[in-house]
NUFI-535877 format. One record per residue (C-alpha): x, y, z; residue in three letters; residue number from 1. Coordinates in Angstrom, 1 decimal. Example, Ala and Ser with C-alpha at 12.3 -4.5 7.8 and 13.67 -1.06 7.14 Angstrom:
! NUFI-535877
<pt><px>12.3</px><py>-4.5</py><pz>7.8</pz><code>ala</code><pos>1</pos></pt>
<pt><px>13.7</px><py>-1.1</py><pz>7.1</pz><code>ser</code><pos>2</pos></pt>
This chain:
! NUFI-535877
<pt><px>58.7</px><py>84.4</py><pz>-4.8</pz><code>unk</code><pos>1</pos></pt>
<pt><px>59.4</px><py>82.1</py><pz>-2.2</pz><code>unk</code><pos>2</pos></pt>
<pt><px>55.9</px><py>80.8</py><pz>-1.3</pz><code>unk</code><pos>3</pos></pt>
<pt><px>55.7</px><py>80.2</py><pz>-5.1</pz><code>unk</code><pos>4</pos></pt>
<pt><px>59.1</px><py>77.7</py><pz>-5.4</pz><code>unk</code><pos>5</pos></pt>
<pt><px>58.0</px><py>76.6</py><pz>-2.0</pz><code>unk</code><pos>6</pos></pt>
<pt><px>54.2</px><py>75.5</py><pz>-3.8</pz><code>unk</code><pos>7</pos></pt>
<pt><px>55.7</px><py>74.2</py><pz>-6.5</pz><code>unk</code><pos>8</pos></pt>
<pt><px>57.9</px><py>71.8</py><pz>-5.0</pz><code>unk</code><pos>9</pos></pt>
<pt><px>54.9</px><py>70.6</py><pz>-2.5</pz><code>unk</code><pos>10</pos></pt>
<pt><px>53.1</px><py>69.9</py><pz>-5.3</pz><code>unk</code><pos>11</pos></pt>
<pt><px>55.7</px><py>67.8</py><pz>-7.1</pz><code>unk</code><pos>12</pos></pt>
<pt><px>56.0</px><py>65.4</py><pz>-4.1</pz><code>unk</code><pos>13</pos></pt>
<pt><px>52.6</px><py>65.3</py><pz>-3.7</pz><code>unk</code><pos>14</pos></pt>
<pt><px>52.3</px><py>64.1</py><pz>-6.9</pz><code>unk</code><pos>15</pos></pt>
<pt><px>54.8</px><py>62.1</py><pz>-6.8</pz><code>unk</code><pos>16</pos></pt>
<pt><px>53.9</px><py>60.6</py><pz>-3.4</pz><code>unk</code><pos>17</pos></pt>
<pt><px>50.5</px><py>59.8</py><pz>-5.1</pz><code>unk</code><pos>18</pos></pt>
<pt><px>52.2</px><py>58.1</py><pz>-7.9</pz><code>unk</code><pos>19</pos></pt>
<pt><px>54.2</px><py>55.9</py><pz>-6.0</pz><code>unk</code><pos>20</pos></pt>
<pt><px>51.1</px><py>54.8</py><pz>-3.8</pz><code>unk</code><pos>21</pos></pt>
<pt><px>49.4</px><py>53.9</py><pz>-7.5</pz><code>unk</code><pos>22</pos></pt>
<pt><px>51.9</px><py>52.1</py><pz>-8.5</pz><code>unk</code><pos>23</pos></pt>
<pt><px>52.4</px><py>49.8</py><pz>-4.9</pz><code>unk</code><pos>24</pos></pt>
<pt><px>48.4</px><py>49.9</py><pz>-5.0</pz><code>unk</code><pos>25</pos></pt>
<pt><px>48.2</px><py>48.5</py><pz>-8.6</pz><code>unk</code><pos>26</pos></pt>
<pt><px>51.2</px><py>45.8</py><pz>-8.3</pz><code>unk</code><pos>27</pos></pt>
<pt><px>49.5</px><py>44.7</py><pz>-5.3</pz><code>unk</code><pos>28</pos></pt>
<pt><px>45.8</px><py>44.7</py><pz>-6.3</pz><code>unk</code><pos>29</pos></pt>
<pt><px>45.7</px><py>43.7</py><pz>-9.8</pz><code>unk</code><pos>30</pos></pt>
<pt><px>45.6</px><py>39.9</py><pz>-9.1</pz><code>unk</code><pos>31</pos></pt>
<pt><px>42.2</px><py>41.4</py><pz>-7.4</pz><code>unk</code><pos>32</pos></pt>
<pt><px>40.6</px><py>42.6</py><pz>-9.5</pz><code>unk</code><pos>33</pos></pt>
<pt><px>41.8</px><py>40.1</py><pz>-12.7</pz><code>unk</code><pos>34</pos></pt>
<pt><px>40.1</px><py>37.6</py><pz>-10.8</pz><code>unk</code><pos>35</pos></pt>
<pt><px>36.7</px><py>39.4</py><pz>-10.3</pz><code>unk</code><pos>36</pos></pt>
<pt><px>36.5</px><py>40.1</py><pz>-13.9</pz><code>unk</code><pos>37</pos></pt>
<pt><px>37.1</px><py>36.8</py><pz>-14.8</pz><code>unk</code><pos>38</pos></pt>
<pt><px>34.3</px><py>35.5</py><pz>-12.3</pz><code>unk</code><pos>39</pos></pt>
<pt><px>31.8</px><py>37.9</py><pz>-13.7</pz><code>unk</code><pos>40</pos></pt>
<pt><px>32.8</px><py>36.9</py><pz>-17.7</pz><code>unk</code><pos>41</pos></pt>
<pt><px>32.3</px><py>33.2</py><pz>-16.3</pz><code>unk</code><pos>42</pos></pt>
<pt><px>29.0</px><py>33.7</py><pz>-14.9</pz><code>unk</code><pos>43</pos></pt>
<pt><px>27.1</px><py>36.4</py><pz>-16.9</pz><code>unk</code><pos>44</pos></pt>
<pt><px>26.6</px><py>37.0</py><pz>-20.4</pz><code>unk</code><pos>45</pos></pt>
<pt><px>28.8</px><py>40.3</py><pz>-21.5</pz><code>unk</code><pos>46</pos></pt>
<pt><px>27.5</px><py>43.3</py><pz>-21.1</pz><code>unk</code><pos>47</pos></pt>
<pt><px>23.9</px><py>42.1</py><pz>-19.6</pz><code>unk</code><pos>48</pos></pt>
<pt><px>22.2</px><py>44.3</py><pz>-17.3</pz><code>unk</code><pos>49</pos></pt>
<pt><px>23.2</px><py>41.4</py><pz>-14.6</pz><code>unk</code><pos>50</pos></pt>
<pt><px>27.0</px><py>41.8</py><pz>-15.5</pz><code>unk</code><pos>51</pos></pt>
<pt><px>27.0</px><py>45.5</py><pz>-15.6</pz><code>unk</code><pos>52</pos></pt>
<pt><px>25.2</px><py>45.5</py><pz>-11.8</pz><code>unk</code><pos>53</pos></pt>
<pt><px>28.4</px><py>42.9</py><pz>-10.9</pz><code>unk</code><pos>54</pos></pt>
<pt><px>31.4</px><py>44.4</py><pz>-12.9</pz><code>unk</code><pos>55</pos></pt>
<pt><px>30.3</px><py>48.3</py><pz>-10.8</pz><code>unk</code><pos>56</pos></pt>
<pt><px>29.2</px><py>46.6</py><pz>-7.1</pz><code>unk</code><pos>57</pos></pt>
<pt><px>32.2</px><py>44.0</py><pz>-7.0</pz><code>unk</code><pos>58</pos></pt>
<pt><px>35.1</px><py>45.5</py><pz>-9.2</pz><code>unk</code><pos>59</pos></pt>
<pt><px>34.2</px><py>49.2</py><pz>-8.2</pz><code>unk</code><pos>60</pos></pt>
<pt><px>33.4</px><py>48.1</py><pz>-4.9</pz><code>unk</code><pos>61</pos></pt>
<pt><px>36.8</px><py>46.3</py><pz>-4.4</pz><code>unk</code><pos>62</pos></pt>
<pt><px>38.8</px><py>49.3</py><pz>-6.2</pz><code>unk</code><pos>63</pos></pt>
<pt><px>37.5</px><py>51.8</py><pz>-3.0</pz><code>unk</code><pos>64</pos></pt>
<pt><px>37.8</px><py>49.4</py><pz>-0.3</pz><code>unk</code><pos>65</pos></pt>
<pt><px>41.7</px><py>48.4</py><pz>-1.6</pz><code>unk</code><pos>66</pos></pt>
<pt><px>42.5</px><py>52.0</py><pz>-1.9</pz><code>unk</code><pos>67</pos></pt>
<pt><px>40.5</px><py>52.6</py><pz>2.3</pz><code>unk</code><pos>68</pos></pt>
<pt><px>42.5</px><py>49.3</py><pz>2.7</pz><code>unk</code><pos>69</pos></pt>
<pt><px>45.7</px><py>51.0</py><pz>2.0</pz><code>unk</code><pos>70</pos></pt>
<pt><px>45.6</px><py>54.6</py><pz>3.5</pz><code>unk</code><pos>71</pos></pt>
<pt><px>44.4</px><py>52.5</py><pz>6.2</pz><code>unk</code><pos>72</pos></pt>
<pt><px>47.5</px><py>50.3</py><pz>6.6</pz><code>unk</code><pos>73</pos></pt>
<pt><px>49.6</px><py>53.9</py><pz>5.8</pz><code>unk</code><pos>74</pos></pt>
<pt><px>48.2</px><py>55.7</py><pz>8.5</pz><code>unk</code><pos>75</pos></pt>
<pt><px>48.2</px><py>53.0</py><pz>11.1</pz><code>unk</code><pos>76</pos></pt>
<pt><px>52.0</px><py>52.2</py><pz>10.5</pz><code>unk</code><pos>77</pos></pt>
<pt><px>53.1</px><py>55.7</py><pz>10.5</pz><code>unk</code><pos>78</pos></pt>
<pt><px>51.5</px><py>56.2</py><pz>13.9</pz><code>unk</code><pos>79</pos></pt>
<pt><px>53.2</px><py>53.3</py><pz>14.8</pz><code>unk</code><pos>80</pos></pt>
<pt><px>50.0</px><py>51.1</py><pz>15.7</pz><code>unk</code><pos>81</pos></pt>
<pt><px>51.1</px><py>47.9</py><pz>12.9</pz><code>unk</code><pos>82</pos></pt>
<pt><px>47.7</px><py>46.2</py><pz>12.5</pz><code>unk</code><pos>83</pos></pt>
<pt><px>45.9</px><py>46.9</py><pz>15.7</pz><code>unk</code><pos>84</pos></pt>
<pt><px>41.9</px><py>47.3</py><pz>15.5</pz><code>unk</code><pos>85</pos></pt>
């Protein structure tokens, strides 16, 4: 009975440490990823083969490396090495 109260409330700060990671991510990175959008409506016609390639390399492709950006930045502060390469 233990290990089962003890799993349960693991997984409700897990979650809820993911949550709060979406939300700082998000706040953050939407000014991001508004702009790309608006770059690719300016340049291509909506929802050509041409805007499709740029909406999943350039928006997709920023949405993984923000996320990499961030557990980067997470685990390089909580070993206490703040922004050294």
């Amino acid at each position: 009975m233990e290990f089962l109260g003890l799993f349960i409330g693991n997984m409700f700060l897990m979650y809820l440490g993911l949550f709060l990671f979406a939300c700082i991510w998000w706040y953050s990175c939407k000014w991001f990823f508004v702009l790309l959008v608006l770059v690719g409506e300016k340049f291509f016609k909506k929802d050509s083969w041409q805007y499709n390639i740029y909406m999943f390399t350039f928006v997709g492709g920023g949405g993984l490396v923000t996320v990499y950006l961030f557990i980067w930045l997470f685990l390089s502060i909580s070993k206490g090495e703040w922004l050294t390469f």
